[in-house]
N, C-alpha and C positions, 0 to 999 in steps of 0.2 A: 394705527393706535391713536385714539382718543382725536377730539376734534371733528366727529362726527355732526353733519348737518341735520337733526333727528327731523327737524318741520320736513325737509328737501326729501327725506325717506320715507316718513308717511306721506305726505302727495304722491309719489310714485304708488303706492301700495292702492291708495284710492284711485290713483288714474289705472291701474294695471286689473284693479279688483280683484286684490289677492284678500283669499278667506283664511289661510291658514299662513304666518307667517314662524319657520324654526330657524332656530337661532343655536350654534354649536360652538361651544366656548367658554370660557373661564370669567373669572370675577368683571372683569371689562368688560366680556361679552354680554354676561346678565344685567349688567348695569345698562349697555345698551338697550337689550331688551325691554328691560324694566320702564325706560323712557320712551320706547315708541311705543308701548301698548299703553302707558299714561296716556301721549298724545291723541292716538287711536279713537281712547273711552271718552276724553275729551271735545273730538270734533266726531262722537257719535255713529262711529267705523263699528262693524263686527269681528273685524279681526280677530282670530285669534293668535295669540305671539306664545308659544311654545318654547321653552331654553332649555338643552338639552348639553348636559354637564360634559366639559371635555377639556381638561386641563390635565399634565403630567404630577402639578405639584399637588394632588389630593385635598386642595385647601376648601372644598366647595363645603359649607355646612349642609348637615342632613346626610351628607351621603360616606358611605362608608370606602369605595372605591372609585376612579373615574376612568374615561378611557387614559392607557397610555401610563398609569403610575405604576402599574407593575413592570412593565419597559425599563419605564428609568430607574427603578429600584433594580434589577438584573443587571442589567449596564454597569450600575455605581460599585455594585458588588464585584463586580470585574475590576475596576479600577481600586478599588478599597485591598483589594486579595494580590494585586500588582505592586500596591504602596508597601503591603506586607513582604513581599518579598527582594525588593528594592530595600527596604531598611532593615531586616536581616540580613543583607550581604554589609552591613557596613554598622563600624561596633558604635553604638551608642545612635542606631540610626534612626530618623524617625522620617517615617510615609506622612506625610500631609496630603487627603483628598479633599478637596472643595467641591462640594454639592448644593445644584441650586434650586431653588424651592423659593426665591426671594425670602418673605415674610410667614414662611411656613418650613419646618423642621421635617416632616413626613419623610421625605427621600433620606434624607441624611439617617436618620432615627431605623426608617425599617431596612434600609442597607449596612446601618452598624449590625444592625442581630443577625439578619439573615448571614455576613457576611463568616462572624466566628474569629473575625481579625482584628476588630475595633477596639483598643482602649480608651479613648476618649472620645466621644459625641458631640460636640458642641451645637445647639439647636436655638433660633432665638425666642422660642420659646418660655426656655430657662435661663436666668442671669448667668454671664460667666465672672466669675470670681478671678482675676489672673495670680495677683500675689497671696502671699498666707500660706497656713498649714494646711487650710483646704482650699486653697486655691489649684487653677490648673497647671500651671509650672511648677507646683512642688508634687501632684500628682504624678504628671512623666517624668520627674527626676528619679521618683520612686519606682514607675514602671520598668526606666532605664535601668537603674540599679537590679531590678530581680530577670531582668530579660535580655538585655543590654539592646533592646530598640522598642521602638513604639509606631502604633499609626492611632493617626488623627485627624476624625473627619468631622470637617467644620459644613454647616449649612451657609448659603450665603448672608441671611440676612444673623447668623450670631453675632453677637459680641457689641451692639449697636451701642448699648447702654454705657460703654465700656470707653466707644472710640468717636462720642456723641452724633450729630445729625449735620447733614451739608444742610439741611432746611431746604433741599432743592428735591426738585418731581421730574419724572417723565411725562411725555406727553398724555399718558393715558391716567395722569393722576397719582402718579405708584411715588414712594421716595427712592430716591437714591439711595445706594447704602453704599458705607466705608467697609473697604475690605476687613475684615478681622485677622 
């Protein structure tokens, strides 16, 4: 992850005389891409650098599916329909699933519908509100009251707005996030 020598990669490609270089991968992985085939056009290589989308958390723009996001949407769905039942057995109970997707909502969002169990979504795509009459804890109070449990599935990067920024990265450039 991240810290890639891209000069040390094209030398190899030109020492090897590779014409076609793919590349299988997510937002990182394209980002690598994107800078050897710069370098490439640059020191007047043919290469060509091919990125061929493969990430679970769907967040590739352009494209509507990628490999692996339907996986982890059946998965989460399992674990969503679990939290359902763990908090009907206990009165006023509430399933918390945590779905990751970093800085993208997808898993979370298409495993609330598909799931049929979901009453709260939380995605950070959308602000969360926590206090108030429309906020999210006067929503499951409300839930509780007509059901007497609730599930609730948080994306990892929600709530960011809420619980602000460590101002800290991973190696690969990403931020950190605060649990929500």
């Amino acid at each position: 992850r991240g810290g890639s020598d891209t000069s040390a990669i094209v030398n190899e490609i030109e020492k090897m005389e590779i014409d076609m270089l793919f590349i299988i991968g997510g937002n990182g992985s394209h980002a690598g891409a994107l800078a050897i085939d710069k370098l490439c056009r640059e020191r007047g290589l043919s290469t060509s650098v091919i990125g061929v989308p493969k990430t679970i958390d769907n967040d590739i723009l352009l494209l509507d599916r990628t490999f692996g996001f339907q996986t982890a949407v059946d998965e989460a769905v399992k674990a969503i329909r679990s939290a359902k039942i763990e908090a009907r057995s206990a009165d006023n109970g509430i399933g918390l699933v945590r779905l990751m997707g970093r800085q993208s909502g997808f898993i979370a969002m298409h495993a609330a519908l598909a799931s049929g169990s979901t009453d709260v979504c939380l995605i950070p795509e959308i602000e969360c509100h926590l206090d108030g009459e429309g906020g999210i804890i006067a929503h499951i109070e409300r839930v509780l009251q007509k059901q007497s449990h609730c599930v609730v599935v948080c994306a990892e990067g929600a709530g960011q707005e809420q619980l602000g920024s460590l101002g800290e990265t991973d190696a690969s450039g990403n931020p950190i996030l605060v649990n929500f």
